[in-house]
C-alpha positions in Angstrom: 19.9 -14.2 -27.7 17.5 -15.2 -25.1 19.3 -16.6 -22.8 21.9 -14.0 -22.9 18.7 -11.4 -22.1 18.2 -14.0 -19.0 21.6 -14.1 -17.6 21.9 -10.2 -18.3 18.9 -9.4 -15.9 19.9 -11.8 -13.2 23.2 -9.9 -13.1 21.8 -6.6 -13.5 19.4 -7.3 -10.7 21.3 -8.8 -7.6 25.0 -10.5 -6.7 24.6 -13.7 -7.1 28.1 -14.7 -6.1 28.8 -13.8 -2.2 30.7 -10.6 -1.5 32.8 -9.4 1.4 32.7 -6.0 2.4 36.0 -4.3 1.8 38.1 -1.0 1.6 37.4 0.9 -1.7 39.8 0.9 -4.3 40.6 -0.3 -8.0 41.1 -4.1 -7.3 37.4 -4.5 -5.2 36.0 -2.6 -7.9 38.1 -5.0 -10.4 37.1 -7.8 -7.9 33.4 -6.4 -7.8 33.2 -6.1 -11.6 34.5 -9.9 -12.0 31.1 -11.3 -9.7 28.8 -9.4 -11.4 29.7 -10.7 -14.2 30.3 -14.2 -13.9 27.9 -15.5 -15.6 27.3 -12.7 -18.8 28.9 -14.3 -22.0 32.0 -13.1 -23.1 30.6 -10.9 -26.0 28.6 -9.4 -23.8 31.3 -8.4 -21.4 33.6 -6.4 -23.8 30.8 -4.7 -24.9 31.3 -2.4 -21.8 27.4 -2.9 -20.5 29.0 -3.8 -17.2 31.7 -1.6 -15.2 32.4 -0.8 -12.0 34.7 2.1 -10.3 35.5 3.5 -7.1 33.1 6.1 -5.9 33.8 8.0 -2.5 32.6 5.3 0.2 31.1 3.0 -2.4 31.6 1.4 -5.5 29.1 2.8 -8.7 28.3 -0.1 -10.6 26.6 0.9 -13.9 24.9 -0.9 -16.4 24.8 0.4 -20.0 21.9 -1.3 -21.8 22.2 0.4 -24.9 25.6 -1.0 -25.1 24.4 -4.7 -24.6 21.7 -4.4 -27.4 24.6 -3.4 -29.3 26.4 -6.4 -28.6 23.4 -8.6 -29.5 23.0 -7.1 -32.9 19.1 -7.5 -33.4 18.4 -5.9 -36.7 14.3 -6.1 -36.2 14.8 -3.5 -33.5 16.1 -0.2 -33.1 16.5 1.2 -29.3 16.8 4.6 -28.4 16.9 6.9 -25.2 18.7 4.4 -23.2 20.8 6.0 -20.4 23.2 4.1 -18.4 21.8 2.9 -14.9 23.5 3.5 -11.9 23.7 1.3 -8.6 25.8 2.9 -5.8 27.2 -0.2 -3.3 28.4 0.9 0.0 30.1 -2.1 2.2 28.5 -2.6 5.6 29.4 -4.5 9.2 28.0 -8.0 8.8 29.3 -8.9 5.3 26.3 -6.5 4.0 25.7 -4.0 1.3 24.0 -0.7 1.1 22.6 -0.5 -2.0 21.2 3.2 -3.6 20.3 4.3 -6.8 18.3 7.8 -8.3 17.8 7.3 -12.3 15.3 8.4 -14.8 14.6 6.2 -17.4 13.0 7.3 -21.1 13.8 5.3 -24.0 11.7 4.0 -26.9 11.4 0.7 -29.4 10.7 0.8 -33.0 10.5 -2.4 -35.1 8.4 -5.2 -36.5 6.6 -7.8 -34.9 6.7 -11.4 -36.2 3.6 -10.8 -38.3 5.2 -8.1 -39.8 3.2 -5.2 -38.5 5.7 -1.8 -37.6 5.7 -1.5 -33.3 6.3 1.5 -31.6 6.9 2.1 -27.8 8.0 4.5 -25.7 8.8 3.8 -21.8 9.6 6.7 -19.0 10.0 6.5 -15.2 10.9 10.0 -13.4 12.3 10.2 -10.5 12.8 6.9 -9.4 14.6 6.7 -6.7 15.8 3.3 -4.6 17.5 2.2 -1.2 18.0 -0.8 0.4 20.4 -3.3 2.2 21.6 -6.6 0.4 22.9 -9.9 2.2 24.8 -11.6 0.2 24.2 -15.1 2.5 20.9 -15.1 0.5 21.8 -13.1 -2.6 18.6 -10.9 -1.9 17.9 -7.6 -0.5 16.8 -7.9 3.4 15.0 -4.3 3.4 14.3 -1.4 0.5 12.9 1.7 -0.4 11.7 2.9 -3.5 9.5 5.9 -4.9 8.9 7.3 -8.3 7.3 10.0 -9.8 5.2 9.9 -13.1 5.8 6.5 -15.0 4.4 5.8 -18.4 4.0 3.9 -21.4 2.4 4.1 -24.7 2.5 1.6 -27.4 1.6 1.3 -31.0 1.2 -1.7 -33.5 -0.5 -1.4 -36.5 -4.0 0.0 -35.7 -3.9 -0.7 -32.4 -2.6 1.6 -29.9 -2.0 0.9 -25.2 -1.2 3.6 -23.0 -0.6 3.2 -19.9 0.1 5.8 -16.7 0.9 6.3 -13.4 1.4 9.5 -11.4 3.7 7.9 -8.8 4.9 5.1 -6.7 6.2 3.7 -3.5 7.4 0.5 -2.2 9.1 -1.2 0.7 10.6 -4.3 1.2 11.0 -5.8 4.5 12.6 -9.7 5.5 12.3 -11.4 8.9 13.9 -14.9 9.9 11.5 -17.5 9.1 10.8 -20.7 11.6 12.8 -23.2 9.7 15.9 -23.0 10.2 18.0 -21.0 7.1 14.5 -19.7 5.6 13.5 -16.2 5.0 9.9 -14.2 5.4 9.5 -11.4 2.9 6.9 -8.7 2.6 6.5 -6.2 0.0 4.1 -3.9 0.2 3.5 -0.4 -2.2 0.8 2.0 -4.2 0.2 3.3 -7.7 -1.5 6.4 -7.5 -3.8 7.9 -10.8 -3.9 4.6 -12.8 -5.1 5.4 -16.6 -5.3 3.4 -18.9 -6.7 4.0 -22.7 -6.9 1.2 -25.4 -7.5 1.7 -29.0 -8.2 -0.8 -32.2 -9.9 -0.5 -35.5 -13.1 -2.8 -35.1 -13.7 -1.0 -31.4 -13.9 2.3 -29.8 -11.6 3.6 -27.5 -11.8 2.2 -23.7 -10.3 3.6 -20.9 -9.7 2.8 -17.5 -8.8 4.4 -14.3 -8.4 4.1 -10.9 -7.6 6.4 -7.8 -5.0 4.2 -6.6 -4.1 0.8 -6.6 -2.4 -0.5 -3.6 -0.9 -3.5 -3.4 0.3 -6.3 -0.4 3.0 -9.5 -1.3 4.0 -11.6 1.4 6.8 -15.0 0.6 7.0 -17.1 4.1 9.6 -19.7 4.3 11.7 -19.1 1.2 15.2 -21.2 1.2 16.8 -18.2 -0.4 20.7 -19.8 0.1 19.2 -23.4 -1.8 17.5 -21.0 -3.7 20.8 -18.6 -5.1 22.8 -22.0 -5.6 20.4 -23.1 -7.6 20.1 -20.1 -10.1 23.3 -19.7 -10.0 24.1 -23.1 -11.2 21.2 -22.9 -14.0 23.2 -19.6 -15.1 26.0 -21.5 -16.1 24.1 -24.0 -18.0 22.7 -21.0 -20.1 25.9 -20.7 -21.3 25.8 -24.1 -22.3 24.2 -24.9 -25.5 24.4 -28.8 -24.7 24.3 -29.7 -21.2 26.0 -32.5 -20.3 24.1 -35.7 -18.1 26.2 -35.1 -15.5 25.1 -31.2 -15.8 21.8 -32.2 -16.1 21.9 -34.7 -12.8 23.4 -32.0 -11.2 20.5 -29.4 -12.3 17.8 -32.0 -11.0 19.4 -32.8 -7.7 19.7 -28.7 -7.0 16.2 -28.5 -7.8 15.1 -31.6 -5.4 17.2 -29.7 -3.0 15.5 -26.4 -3.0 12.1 -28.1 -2.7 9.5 -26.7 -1.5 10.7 -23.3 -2.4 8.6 -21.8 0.4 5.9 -22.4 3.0 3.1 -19.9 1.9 2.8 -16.7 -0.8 0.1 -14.1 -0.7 -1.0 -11.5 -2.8 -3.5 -8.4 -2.6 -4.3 -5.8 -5.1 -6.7 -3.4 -4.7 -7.8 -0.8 -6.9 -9.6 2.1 -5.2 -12.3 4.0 -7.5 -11.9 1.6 -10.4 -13.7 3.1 -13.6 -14.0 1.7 -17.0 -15.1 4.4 -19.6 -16.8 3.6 -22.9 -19.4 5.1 -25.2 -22.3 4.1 -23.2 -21.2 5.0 -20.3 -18.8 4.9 -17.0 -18.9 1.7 -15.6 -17.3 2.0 -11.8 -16.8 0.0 -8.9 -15.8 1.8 -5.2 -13.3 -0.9 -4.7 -12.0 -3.9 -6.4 -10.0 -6.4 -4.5 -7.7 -9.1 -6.2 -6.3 -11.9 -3.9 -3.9 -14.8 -5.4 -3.0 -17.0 -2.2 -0.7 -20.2 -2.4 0.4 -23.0 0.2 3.8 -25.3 0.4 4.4 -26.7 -2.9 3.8 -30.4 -1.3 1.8 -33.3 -1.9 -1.2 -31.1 -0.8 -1.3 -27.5 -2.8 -3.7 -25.4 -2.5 -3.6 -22.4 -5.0 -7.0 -19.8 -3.9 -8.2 -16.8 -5.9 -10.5 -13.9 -4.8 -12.2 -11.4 -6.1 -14.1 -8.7 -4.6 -16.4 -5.6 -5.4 -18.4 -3.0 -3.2 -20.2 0.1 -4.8 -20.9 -0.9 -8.2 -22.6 1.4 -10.8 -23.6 1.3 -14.4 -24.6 3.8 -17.2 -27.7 5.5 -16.3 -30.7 3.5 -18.1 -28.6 0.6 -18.7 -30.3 -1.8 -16.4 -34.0 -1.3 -16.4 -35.3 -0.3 -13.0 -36.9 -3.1 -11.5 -33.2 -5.1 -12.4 -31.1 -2.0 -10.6 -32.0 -3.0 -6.8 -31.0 -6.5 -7.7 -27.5 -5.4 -8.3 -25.5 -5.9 -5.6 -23.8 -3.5 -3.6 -21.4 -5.8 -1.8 -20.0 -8.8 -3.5 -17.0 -11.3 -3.1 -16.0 -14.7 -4.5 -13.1 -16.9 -3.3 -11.9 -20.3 -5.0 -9.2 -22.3 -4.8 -7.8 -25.5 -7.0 -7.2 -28.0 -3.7 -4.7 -31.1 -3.3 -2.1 -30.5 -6.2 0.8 -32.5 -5.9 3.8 -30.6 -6.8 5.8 -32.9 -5.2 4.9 -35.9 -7.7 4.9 -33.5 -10.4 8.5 -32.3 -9.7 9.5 -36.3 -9.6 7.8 -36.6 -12.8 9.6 -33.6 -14.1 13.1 -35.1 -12.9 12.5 -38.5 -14.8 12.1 -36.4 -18.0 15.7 -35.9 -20.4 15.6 -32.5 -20.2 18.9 -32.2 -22.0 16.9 -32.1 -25.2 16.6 -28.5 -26.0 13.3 -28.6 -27.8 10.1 -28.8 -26.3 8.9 -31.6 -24.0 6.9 -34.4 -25.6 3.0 -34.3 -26.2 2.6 -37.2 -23.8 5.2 -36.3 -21.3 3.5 -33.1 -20.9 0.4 -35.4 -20.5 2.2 -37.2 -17.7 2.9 -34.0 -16.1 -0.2 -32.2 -16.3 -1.1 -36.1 -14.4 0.7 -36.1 -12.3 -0.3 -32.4 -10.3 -3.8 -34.5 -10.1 -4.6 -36.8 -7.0 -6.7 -39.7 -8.6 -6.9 -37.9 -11.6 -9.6 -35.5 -10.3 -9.6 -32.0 -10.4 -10.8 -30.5 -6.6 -12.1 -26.6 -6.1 -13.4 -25.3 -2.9 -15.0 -21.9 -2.2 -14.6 -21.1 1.0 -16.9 -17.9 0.7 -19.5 -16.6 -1.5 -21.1 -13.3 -0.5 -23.7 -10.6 -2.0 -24.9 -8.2 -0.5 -27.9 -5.6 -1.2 -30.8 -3.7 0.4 -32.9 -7.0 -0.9 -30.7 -9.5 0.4 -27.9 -11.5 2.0 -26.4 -14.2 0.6 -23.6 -16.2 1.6 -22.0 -19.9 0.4 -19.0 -22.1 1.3 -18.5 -25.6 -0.4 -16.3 -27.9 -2.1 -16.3 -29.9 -5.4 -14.7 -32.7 -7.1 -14.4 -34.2 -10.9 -12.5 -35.9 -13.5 -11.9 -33.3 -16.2 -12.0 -36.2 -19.2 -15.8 -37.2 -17.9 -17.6 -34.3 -17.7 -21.1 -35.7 -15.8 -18.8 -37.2 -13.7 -18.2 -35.1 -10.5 -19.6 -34.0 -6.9 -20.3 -31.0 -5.7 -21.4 -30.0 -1.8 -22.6 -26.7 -0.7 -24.3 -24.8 2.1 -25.8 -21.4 1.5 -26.8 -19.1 4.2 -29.4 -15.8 3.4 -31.1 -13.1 5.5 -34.3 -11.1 4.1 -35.7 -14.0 2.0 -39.4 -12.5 2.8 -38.3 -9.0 1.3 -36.9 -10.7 -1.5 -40.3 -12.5 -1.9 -42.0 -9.0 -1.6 -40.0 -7.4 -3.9 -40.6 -10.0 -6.6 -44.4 -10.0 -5.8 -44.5 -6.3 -6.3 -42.1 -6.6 -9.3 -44.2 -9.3 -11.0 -47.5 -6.4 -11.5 -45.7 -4.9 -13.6 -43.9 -7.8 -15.8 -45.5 -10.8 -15.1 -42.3 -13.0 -15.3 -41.0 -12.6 -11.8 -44.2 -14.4 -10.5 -41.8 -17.0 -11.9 -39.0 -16.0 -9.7 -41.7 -15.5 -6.6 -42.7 -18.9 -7.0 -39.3 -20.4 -6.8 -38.2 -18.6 -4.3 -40.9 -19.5 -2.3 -39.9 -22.9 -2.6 -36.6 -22.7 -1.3 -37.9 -20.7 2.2 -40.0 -23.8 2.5 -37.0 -26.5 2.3 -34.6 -24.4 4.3 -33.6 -24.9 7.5 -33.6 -22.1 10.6 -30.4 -21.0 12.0 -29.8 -19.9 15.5 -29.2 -16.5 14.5 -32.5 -16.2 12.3 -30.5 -17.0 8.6 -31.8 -19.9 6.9 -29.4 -22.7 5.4 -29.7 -24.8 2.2 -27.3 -28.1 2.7 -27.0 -29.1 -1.0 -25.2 -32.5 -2.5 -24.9 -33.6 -6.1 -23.1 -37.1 -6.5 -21.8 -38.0 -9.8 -24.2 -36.0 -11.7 -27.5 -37.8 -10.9 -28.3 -37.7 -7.2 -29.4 -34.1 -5.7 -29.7 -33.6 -2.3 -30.8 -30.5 -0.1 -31.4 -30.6 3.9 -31.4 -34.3 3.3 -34.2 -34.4 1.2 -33.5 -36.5 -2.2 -34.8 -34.5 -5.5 -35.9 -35.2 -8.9 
């Protein structure tokens, strides 16, 4: 059933088989028809999910999903509310395809789960409402449109209970030519706006979240999108296939060696604006709230990076004691990345494995995998930037470290951290400290620091810090116990 599911979306969701723009009539819609679903199994196709018919200038190609539940015949389910979905496909100069499309969609789920609890979901999206232009030389859409009004989705199992909102979308899609030759650049870029969402279980109160907006900013450079389609389109076929020959199989590895490295860079920002988590102690809410996922050529050298970032933050009233609350700070950001990954020796790996077998991969070939992403056998993070910010300080660090994740003592970590205002921080501690005599503590330390660091042209001082193989620490050159 799975794989039918797989091969059922792929179709829904683009032409994977070329298409020449034509005069509209009964054989391209036939013709039409036969391409979209060259790779849906045969009980799937006489169920009637997929037709296509002649529609003024353009073909309407709609996909009845009620129907192809039907056709699977999963008893644990019951579906409901599903309307057929309609694509409108309008041939173009150039071999391209104007693609347009206004549904609603409201349907809901009832069942049981595998632990045998009841489920209940319900799913709606108003007003959604789509354009765009498809090539099919790559088998994607080049550019696209789309806005929506209210989407939402609530879910129940058991005790527990997720809803989730939106008061709108929008999105565009844009694609420019790449600098390899045959490669694409895409960029997608959109917004939620009213984000809520409210969770619900027995042991814990209710919790929910919200958000003005949450914008968000994808960008795929380099993407071999023609490697790419012939790639999924042959691992289509093979889902048909409940034993794949070698020779399939051969074929399968040589597509994906092919279509290496994919793409040249990915990118990805998410930023929720006013972000509010409300509980029974309180709202907890942050100004802004930045999430950034970046990712280089899938080579010898990866480098996957992470970010997180917060500005405005504020808790409960009372729920850090005042002389805490001025330590909070106002400005804060974090960015790390896993370095050196070698996909390409883990995708040589991968090709040496029988993948024929339809269960899972072996405990140690999945060992030899997970090996074989690591140079040396060592895991490598950087953090290119640290920051907090506050009316007390300035804080900011960039470094690098190395280990081997079987020998935990063993790695090496080098950093340099930068601050502003250390003698306000020391003030505020000494004025902190009459009235809970810990932070003379703090004061002291402190202290310390100012009087190893070194002085910066610009006023900051710097802290040079180097830990070798758990034993030897460093700072400004100066060897500590």
């Amino acid at each position: 059933m799975r794989r039918i599911w797989i091969a059922a979306g792929m179709a829904a969701m683009s032409f994977v088989q070329p298409l020449a723009a034509a005069e509209i009539n009964d054989q391209g819609a036939r013709n039409l028809r036969d391409d979209l679903g060259h790779f849906l199994p045969d009980s799937v196709l006489g169920s009637g999910f997929l037709t296509v018919k002649p529609s003024g200038e353009s073909y309407e190609i709609k996909y009845d999903f009620a129907k192809l539940i039907e056709s699977i015949g999963n008893k644990d389910f019951v579906v409901s509310g599903l309307a057929p979905f309609s694509v409108f496909a309008a041939p173009m100069n150039g071999g391209l395809w104007k693609f347009t499309s206004d549904n609603d969609l409201n349907f809901s789920v009832q069942g049981k789960m595998p632990d045998g609890k009841s489920t209940d979901l319900t799913y709606s999206v108003t007003d959604a409402v789509f354009s765009g232009i498809f090539d099919p030389a790559i088998s994607y859409l080049r550019s696209g449109e789309m806005t929506s009004g209210p989407i939402r989705m609530v879910s129940k199992t058991g005790t527990e209970e997720l809803e989730a909102s939106f008061a709108g979308m929008n999105y565009s899609l844009t694609s420019t030519a790449a600098a390899s030759a045959g490669a694409t650049n895409f960029q997608g870029k959109g917004s939620f706006s009213r984000f809520y969402e409210r969770v619900t279980t027995a042991e814990t109160p209710p919790i929910q979240i919200r958000a003005e907006s949450l914008d968000f900013d994808v960008g795929v450079e380099g993407v071999v999108a023609e490697k790419i389609r012939n790639l999924v389109s042959f691992g289509l076929e093979l889902v048909k296939d409940e034993e794949p020959s070698q020779a399939e199989i051969a074929k399968l590895k040589e597509l994906i060696r092919g279509a290496m490295p994919f793409f040249s860079s990915l990118s990805e920002k998410i930023t929720f604006n006013r972000f509010v988590v409300a509980s029974p102690i309180g709202d907890f809410e942050v100004g802004k709230l930045d999430y950034t996922l970046a990712m280089t050529e899938p080579s010898e050298a990866t480098r996957i990076g992470f970010g997180i970032g917060v500005e405005k933050i504020s808790t409960p009233s009372g729920l850090i004691p005042e002389l805490h609350a001025q330590l909070v700070p106002e400005v804060a950001e974090i960015q790390v990345g896993i370095t050196d990954l070698n996909f390409a020796r883990f995708v040589d790996t991968l090709m040496e494995i029988d993948l024929s077998d339809p269960g899972p991969v072996p405990e140690a070939e999945s060992a030899r995998l997970g090996e074989a992403f690591l140079p040396d056998g060592q895991i490598k993070i950087d953090f290119p930037k640290v920051v907090a910010k506050s009316s007390l300080y300035d804080v900011e660090a960039s470094g690098e470290m190395s280990g081997y994740p079987d020998q935990k003592d063993r790695y090496t970590l080098q950093t340099s951290i930068f601050a502003r205002d250390v003698d306000k921080l020391i003030q505020y501690f000494q004025g902190a400290a009459k009235v809970d005599p810990q932070f003379n503590q703090v004061s002291f330390v402190v202290m310390m620091a100012k009087g190893m660091a070194k002085t910066e042209p610009d006023g900051r001082l710097r802290w040079d810090i180097k830990f070798e193989d758990g034993n030897s620490l460093t700072v400004n050159g100066q060897v500590l116990q």
